[in-house]
N, C-alpha and C positions, 0 to 999 in steps of 0.2 A: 661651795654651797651645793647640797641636794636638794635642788627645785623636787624631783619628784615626790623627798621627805618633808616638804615644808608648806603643805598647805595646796599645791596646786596638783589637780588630777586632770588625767586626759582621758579622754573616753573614747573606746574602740570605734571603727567605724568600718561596718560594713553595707558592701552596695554591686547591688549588682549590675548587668549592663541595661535591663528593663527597667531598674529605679532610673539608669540617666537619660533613657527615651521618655518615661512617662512622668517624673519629678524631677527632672533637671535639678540641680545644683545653684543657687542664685549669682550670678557674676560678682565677682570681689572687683568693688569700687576704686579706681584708682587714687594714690596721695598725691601724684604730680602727672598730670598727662604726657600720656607720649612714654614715662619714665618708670614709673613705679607706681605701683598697686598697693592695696592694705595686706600689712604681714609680711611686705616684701624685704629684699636686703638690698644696700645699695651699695657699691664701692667706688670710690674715687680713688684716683692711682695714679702717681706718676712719679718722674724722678725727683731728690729730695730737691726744695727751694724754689719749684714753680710757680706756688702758689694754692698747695692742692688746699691748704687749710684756711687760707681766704676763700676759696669756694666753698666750703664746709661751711663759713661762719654763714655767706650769703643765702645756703641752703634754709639752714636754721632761721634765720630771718625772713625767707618769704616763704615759709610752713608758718614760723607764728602771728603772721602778721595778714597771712595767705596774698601777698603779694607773688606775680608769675615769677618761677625763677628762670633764668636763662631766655625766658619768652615762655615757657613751657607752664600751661596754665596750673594754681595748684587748688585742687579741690576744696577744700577747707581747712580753716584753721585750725592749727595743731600746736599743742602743749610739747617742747623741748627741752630737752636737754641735750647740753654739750656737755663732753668730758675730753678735755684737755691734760694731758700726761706729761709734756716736755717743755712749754714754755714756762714761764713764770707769768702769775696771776695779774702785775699788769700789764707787763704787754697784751696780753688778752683784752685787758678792760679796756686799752687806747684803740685794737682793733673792734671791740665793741661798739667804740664811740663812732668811730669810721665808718659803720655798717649805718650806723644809726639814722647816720647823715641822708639817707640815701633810700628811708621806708619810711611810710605813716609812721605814728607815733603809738605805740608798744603799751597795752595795758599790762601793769604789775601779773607777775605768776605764768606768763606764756613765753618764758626762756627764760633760761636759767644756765650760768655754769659751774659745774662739779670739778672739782680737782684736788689731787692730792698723791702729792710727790716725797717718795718712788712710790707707783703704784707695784702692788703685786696682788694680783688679780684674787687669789685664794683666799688673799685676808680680807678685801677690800668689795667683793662682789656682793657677800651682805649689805653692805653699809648702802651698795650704791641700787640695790635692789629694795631698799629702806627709802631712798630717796625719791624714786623711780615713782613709787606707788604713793607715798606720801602727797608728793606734787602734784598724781594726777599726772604724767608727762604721758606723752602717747608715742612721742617720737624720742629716739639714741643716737646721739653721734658718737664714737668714739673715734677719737683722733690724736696719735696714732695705732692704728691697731699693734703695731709691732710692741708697743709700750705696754698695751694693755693684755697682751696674747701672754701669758704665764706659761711657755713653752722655748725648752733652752735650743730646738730644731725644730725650723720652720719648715721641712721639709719632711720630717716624719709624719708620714701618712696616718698613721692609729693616732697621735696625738694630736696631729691639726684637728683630726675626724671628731675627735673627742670636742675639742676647744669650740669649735663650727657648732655642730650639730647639737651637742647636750649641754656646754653652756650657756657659747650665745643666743643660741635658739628658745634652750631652756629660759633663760632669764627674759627673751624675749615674748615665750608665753605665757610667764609667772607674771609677768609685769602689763598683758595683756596690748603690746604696744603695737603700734599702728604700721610703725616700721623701724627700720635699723640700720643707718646706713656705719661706717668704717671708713678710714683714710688710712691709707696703705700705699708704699714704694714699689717703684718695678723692681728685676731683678737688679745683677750689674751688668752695665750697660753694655747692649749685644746687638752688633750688626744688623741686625735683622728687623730689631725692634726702633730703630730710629729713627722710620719716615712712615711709621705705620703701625702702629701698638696692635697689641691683641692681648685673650685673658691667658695666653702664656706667656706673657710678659709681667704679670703679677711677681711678688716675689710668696715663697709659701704652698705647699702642699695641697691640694681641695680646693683653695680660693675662689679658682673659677669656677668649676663646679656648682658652689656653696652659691653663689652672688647670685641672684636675680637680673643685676643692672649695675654695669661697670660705665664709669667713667673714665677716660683713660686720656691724659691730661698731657702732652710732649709740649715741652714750652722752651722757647727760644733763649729765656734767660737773658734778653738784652734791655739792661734798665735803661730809663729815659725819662727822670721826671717822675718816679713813681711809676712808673708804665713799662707791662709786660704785656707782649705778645706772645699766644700760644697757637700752636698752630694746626690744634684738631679735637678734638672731643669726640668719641666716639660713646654711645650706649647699647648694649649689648643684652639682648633676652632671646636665647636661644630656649626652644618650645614655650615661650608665651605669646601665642599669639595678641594679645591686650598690648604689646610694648613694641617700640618702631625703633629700626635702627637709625642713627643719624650719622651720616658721614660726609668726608668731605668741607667740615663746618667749620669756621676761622672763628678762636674764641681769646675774646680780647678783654683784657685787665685795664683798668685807669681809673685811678682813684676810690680801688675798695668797689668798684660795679661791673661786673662781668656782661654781655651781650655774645649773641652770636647771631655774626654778620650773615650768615647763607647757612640754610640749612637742606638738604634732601633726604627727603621722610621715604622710606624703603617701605 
């Protein structure tokens, strides 16, 4: 899809250093404190089976419900979509139901899930940029990004650059959305990144770059009852000062509701 041939235009903007001393710029309001801002990107990441997309669902749920997520307060209530590429539709709906359990109760039209298997992104970004604006959604989950990335190397620089910047972005501006968060895998698994993630631990070209605000999710993997322990979450916003790092922080799964026990705000 060409967002620039379809109806959306972007206008130049120029400014000099005297317009930001004497008309400042008005601060961009944040979607979840501490996390992420309006227009921001989000990425959650970890290895496959953690959990990353039960945290995805929880997201979704307390954007549309504005209940806090993780404790992290969330500004206002926002219109989602999720987009789901590799489960089947109801396992989704039984994790729906699981979420459900667990927030007020949900006026009709403030979540919604999309999906449609195999996706390939080229044919399918119309349809979902149809839906997008239709619904009025403000927020995009796509999960997994790798599902949805219409790129046979995740490591080509020009083509991630292309998929990042002038899709996502694109469809993100076309769609006028509040923000856009991705769930996405680390690489394979490397010494280095085992007791201490970072955004080179993404897997994918530009990724870090590209993100505003990484979650980076190392999880212990030991079941017990429905119950996973992970053992850090980390958020990441290198030059925005508006976003707090948190580290250090024990984030724990049990029955579909995540918490974290301690946190140290940098």
């Amino acid at each position: 899809m060409d967002f620039a041939g379809s109806g959306f235009t972007h206008k130049p903007l120029l400014r000099y250093y005297e317009d930001s001393v004497e008309s400042p710029l008005p601060t961009v309001p944040p979607v979840i404190e501490g996390l992420l801002r309006e227009r921001g990107r989000l990425v959650i990441a970890g290895e496959p089976g953690v959990g990353k997309s039960l945290l995805a669902l929880q997201l979704c749920w307390s954007l549309a419900t504005g209940v806090p997520f993780i404790g992290l307060p969330v500004a206002e209530r926002l219109r989602t979509l999720y987009v789901q590429t590799e489960l089947e539709p109801d396992l989704v709906e039984e994790r729906w139901k699981l979420q459900a359990t667990m927030f007020p109760e949900l006026e009709r039209g403030w979540l919604a899930h999309y999906q449609d298997i195999p996706w390939v992104w080229s044919e399918q970004v119309e349809s979902l940029a149809d839906v997008l604006l239709k619904g009025e959604f403000e927020v995009l989950v796509l999960d997994p990004f790798s599902a949805v990335c219409d790129i046979d190397d995740e490591n080509d620089n020009a083509k991630m650059n292309h998929m990042l910047y002038q899709q996502l972005d694109g469809l993100k501006r076309f769609c006028n959305l509040k923000a856009l968060v991705v769930v996405h895998h680390f690489r394979k698994p490397q010494p280095q990144f085992q007791s201490s993630p970072t955004l080179a631990s993404l897997r994918g070209a530009g990724l870090g770059q590209w993100t505003d605000a990484a979650m980076l999710v190392l999880g212990s993997r030991e079941h017990n009852d429905a119950t996973l322990l992970f053992d850090k979450v980390r958020a990441y916003a290198p030059l925005d000062p508006l976003m707090v790092t948190m580290d250090d922080a024990t984030l724990k799964y049990s029955y579909s509701t995540w918490q974290i026990d301690s946190v140290n705000l940098a």
